[in-house]
FINULUM-36242 format. One line per field, with one value per residue (C-alpha): residue number from 1; residue in three letters; chain; x, z, y. Coordinates in steps of 0.5 Angstrom, whole numbers, always signed. Example, Ala and Ser with C-alpha at 12.3 -4.5 7.8 and 13.67 -1.06 7.14 Angstrom:
2
pos = (1_2)
code = (ALA_SER)
unit = (A_A)
X = (+25_+27)
Z = (+16_+14)
Y = (-9_-2)
//
This chain:
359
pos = (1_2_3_4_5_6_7_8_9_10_11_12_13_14_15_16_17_18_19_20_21_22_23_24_25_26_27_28_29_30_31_32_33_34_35_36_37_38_39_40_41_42_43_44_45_46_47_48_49_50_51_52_53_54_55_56_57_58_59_60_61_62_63_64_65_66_67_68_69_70_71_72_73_74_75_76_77_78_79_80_81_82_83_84_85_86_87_88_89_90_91_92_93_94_95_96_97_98_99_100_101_102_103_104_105_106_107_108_109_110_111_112_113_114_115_116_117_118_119_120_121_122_123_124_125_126_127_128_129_130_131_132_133_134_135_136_137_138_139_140_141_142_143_144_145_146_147_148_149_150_151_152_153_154_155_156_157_158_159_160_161_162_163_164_165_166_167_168_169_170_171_172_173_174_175_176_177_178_179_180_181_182_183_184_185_186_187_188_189_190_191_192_193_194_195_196_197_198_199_200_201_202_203_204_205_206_207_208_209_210_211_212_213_214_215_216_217_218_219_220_221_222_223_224_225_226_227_228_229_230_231_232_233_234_235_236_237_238_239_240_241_242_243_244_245_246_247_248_249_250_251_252_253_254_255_256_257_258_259_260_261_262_263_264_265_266_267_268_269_270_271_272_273_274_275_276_277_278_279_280_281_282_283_284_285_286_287_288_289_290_291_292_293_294_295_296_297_298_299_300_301_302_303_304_305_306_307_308_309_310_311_312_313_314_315_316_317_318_319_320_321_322_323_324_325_326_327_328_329_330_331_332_333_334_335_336_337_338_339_340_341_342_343_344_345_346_347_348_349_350_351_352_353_354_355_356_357_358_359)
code = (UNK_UNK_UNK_UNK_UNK_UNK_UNK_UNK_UNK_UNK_UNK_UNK_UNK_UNK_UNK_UNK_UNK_UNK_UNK_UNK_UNK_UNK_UNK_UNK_UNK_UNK_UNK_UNK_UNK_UNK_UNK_UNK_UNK_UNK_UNK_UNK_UNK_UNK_UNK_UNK_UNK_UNK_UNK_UNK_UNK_UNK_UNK_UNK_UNK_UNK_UNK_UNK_UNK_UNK_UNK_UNK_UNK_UNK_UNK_UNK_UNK_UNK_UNK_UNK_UNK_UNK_UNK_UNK_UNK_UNK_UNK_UNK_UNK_UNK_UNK_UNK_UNK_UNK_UNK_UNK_UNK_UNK_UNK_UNK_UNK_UNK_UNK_UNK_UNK_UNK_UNK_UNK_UNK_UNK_UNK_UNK_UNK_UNK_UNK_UNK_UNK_UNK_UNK_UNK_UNK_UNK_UNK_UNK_UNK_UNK_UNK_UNK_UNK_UNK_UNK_UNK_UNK_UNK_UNK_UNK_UNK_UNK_UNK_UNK_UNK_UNK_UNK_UNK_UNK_UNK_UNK_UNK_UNK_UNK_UNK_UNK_UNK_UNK_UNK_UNK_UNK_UNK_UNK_UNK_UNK_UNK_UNK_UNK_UNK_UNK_UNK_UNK_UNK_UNK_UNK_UNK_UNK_UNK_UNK_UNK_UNK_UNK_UNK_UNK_UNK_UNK_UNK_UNK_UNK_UNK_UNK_UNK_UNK_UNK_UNK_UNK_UNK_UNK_UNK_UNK_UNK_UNK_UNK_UNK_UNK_UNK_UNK_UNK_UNK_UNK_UNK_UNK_UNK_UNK_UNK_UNK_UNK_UNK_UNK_UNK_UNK_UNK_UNK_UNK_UNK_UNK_UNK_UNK_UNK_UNK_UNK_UNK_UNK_UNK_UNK_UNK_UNK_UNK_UNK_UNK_UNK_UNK_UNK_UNK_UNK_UNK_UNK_UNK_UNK_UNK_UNK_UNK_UNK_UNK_UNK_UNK_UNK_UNK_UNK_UNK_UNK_UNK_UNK_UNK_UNK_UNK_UNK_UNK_UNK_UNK_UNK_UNK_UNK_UNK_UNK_UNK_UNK_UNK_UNK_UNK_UNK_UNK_UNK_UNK_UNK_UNK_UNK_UNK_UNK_UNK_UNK_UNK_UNK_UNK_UNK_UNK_UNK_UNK_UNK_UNK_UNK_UNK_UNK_UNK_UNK_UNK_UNK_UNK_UNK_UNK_UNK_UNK_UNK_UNK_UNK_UNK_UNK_UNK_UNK_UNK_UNK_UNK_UNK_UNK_UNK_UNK_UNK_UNK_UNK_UNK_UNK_UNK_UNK_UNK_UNK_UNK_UNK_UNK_UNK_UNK_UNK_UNK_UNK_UNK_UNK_UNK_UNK_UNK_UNK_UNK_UNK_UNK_UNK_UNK_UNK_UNK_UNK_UNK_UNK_UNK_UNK_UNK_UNK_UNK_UNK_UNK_UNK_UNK_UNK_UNK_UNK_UNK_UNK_UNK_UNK_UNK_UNK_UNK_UNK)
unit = (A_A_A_A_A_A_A_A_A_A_A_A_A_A_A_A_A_A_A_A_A_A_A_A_A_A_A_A_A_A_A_A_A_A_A_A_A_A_A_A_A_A_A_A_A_A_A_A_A_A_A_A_A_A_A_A_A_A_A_A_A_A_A_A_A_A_A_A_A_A_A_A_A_A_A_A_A_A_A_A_A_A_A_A_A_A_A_A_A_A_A_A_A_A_A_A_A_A_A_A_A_A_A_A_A_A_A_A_A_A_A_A_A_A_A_A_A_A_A_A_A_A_A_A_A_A_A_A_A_A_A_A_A_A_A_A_A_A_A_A_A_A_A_A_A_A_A_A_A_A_A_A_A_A_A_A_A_A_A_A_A_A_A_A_A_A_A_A_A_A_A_A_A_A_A_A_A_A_A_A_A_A_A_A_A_A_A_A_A_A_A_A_A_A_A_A_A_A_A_A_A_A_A_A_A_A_A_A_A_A_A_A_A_A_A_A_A_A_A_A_A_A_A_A_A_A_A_A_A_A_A_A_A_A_A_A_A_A_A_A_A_A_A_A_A_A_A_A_A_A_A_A_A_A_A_A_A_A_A_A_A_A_A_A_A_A_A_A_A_A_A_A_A_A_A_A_A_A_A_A_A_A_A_A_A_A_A_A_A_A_A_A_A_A_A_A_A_A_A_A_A_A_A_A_A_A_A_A_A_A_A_A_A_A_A_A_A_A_A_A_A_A_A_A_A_A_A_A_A_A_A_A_A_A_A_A_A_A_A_A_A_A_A_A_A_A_A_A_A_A_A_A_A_A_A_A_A_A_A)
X = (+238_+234_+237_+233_+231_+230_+225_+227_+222_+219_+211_+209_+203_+209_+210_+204_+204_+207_+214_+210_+205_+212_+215_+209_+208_+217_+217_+211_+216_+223_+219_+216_+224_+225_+227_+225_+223_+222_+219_+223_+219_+219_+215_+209_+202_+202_+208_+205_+200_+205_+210_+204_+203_+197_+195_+194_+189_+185_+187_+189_+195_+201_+204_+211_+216_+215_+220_+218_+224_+221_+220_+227_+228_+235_+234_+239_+238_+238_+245_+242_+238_+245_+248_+242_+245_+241_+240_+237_+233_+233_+227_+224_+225_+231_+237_+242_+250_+249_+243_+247_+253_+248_+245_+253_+255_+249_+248_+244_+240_+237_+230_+231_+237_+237_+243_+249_+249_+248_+255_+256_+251_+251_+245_+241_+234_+233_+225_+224_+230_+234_+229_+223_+224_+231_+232_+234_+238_+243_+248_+255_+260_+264_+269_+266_+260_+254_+251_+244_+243_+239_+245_+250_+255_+257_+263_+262_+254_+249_+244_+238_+235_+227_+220_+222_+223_+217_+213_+206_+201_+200_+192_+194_+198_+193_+187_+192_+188_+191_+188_+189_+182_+178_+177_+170_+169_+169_+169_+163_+167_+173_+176_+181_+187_+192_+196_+194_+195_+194_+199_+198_+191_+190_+184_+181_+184_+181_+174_+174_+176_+171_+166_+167_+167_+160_+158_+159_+157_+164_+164_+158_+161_+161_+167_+169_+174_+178_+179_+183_+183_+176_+171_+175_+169_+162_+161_+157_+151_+155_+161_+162_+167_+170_+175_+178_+176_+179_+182_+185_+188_+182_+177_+182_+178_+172_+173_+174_+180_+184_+187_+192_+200_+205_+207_+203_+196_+199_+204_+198_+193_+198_+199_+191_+191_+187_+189_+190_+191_+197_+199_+206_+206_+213_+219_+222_+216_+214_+221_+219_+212_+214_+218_+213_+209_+214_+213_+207_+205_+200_+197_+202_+198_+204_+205_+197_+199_+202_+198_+193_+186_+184_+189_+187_+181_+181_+186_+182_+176_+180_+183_+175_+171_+171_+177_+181_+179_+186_+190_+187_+188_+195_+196_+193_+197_+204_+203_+202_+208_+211_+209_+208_+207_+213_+217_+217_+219_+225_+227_+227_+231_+236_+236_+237_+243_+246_+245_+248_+253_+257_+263)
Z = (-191_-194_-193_-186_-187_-179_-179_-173_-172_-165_-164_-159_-158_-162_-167_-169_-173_-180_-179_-177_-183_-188_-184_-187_-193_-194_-191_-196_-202_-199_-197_-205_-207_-203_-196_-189_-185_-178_-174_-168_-165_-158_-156_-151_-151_-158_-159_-154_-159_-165_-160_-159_-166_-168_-173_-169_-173_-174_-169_-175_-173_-177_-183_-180_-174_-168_-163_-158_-155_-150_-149_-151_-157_-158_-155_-158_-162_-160_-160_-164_-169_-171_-172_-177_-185_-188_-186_-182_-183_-178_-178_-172_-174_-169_-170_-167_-168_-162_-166_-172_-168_-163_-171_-173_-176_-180_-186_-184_-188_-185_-187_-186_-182_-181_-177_-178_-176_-184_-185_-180_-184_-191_-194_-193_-196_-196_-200_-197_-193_-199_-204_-205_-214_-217_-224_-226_-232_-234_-231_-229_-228_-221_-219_-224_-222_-225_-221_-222_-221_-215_-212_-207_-203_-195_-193_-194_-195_-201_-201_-204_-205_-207_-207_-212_-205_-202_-200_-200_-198_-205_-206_-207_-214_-214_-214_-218_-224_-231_-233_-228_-225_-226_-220_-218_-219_-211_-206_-203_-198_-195_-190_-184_-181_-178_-177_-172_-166_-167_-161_-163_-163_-169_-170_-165_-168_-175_-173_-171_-177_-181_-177_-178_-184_-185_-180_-185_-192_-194_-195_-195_-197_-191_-187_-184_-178_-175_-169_-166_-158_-157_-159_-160_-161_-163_-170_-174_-180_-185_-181_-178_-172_-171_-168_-173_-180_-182_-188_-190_-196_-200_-197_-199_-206_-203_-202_-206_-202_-196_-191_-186_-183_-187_-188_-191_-192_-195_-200_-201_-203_-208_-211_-212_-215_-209_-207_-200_-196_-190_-184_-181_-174_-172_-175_-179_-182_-184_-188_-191_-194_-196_-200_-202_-203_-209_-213_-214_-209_-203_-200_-195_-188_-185_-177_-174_-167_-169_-174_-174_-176_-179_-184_-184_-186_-191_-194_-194_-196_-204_-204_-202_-207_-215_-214_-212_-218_-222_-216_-214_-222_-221_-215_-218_-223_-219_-214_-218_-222_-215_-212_-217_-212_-214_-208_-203_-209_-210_-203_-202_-208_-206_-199_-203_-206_-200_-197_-205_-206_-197_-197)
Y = (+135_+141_+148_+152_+160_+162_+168_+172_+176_+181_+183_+188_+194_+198_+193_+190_+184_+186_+183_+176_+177_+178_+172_+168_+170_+169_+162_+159_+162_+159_+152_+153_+153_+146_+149_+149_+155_+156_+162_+165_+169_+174_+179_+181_+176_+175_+172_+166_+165_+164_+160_+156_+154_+158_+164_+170_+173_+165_+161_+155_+152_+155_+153_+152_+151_+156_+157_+162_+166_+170_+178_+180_+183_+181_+175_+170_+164_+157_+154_+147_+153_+155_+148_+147_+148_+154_+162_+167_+174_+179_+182_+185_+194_+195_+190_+191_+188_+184_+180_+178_+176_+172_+168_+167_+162_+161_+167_+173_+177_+183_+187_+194_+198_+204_+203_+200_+192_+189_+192_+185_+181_+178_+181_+187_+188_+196_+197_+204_+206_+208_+211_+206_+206_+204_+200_+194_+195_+196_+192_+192_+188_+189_+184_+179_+180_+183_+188_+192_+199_+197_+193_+196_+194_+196_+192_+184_+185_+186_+192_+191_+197_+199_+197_+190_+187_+189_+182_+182_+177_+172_+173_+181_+179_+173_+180_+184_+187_+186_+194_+199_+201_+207_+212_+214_+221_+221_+215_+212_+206_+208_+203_+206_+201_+203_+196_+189_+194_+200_+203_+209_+211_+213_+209_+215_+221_+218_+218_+224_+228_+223_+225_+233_+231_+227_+233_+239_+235_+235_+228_+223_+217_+211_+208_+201_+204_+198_+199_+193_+196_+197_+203_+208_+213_+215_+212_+218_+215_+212_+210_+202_+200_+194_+190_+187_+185_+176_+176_+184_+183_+180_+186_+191_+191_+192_+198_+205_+208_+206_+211_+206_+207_+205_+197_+192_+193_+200_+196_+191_+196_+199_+192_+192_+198_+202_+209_+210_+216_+214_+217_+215_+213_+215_+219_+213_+211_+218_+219_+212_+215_+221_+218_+213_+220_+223_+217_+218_+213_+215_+221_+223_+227_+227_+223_+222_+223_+230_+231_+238_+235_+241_+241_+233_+235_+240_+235_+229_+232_+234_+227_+223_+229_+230_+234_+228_+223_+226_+225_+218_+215_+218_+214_+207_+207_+210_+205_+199_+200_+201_+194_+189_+183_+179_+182_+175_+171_+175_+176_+168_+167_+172_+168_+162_+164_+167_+159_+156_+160_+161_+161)
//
């Protein structure tokens, strides 16, 4: 029987749906190796749209099995899920002991902890948490083992660390360019995402800066602002709001410049080789951009709930003029050097290893 990845995963307004995004980009990867995968979801309203079977965002019946687990973040697995030969990976921002115990005895991988749960896990997979750039050479041998510089080891598990193992929805490699583009002297089309939800409102406060901007003449380019909880304020010349735009990912390029959250769409951008402007939407997400930001990766305005939009906007105006231009070919170039668009494959390839090579 071929081998099963569960992909346990959570969405809410907090959470998004960036941890289900990744689950099915990872889940075409593993059955590409030859697996099965299956989606083991909770969470509000939307997590009853994927125990249905269907694509949030499309309604298409989804590509693999789907096991609806309720509202609890740490609800357990199944017991007939943990007596199928394969692997699971905890995905869903708060792990916590009791789910790497609750998905014994299969193996587990985690994705991202800040805590302490992956000491109990076999695998972690750490692209922002510990420093987002780590070498792959040169090699070393530990208890017979090579070992790469990105490699660490916490008690029984493997830490993977960096932006090689940031997954990405293939049509961004598939839109990858081969040279690396050249920046406008100033941005014309801007496009402003926060994340499938938007919990925090950003979408509201964005307008607001943009408008003053387009106001006093300090930016004259135009601006296509999602805003998946309605009409978050009065759209200026120049500026469209919408509730959602279907297949984000191929757009992206369309557009000179991106401002968005942490996450996916700002990893995918990276990938293709458009400059983005970030605002975090919480404490943990800002620790993960600024550190995106000493590499070169992004703009960095800090958390937008607290942000001062004054400063937002005296620092937006530099990045979208002439005077940005420099800045923004830095942040093409350093950003796709940071996100290759190759992360799911090694992800998966890992996961597979840890199922060939258990105890």
């Amino acid at each position: 029987m071929s081998p099963l990845l569960i992909l346990r995963v959570h969405t809410d307004l907090r959470l998004g749906f960036g941890h289900v995004a990744r689950a099915l980009v990872l889940q075409a990867s593993w059955r590409a190796l030859g697996g099965r995968a299956l989606l083991a979801v909770s969470g509000d309203a939307r997590a009853r749209t994927l125990g249905r079977g269907e694509h949030p965002f499309t309604g298409a019946p989804l590509p693999c099995e789907v096991v609806d687990l309720g509202e609890d973040l740490h609800a357990p697995l199944p017991p007939a899920l943990k007596g199928e030969p394969g692997v699971v990976l905890l995905d869903h921002w708060d792990t916590a002991a009791e789910d790497v115990a609750g998905a014994r005895p299969l193996q587990v991988a985690l994705h991202e902890d800040e805590g302490d749960a992956h000491e109990a896990a076999d695998v972690l997979f750490q692209p922002y948490l510990e420093g987002v750039s780590w070498p792959a050479s040169p090699l070393r041998t530990v208890d017979g083992r090579k070992v790469r510089p990105l490699e660490t080891k916490r008690g029984a598990c493997r830490v993977l660390r960096g932006t090689s193992f940031v997954v990405v929805d293939p049509a961004a490699l598939e839109l990858r360019p081969r040279r690396e583009p050249l920046q406008p002297l100033a941005v014309h089309k801007l496009l402003v995402t926060f994340g499938g939800s938007d919990g925090p409102g950003l979408a509201a406060r964005a307008l607001q800066v943009l408008g003053e901007l387009a106001r006093t003449g300090r930016w004259t380019g135009t601006c296509t602002v999602l805003a998946p909880q309605g009409d978050e304020g009065s759209p200026f010349a120049g500026c469209k709001v919408i509730r959602s735009l279907p297949g984000l990912t191929r757009r992206i390029p369309e557009y000179d410049a991106l401002w968005c959250a942490g996450g996916l769409t700002l990893a995918e951008a990276q990938c293709m080789g458009v400059p983005a402007a970030t605002w975090s939407q919480n404490e943990r997400q800002a620790a993960m951009l600024s550190d995106i930001a000493r590499h070169g990766g992004n703009l960095d305005l800090g958390i937008g709930p607290e942000a001062d939009l004054g400063a937002t906007r005296d620092a937006l105006a530099q990045w979208l003029g002439p005077e940005g231009q420099e800045t923004r070919q830095e942040q093409v170039r350093d950003g796709m050097a940071l996100v290759d668009g190759l992360g799911a494959s090694r992800v998966a390839q890992e996961l597979w290893n840890l199922f060939q090579f258990r105890p």
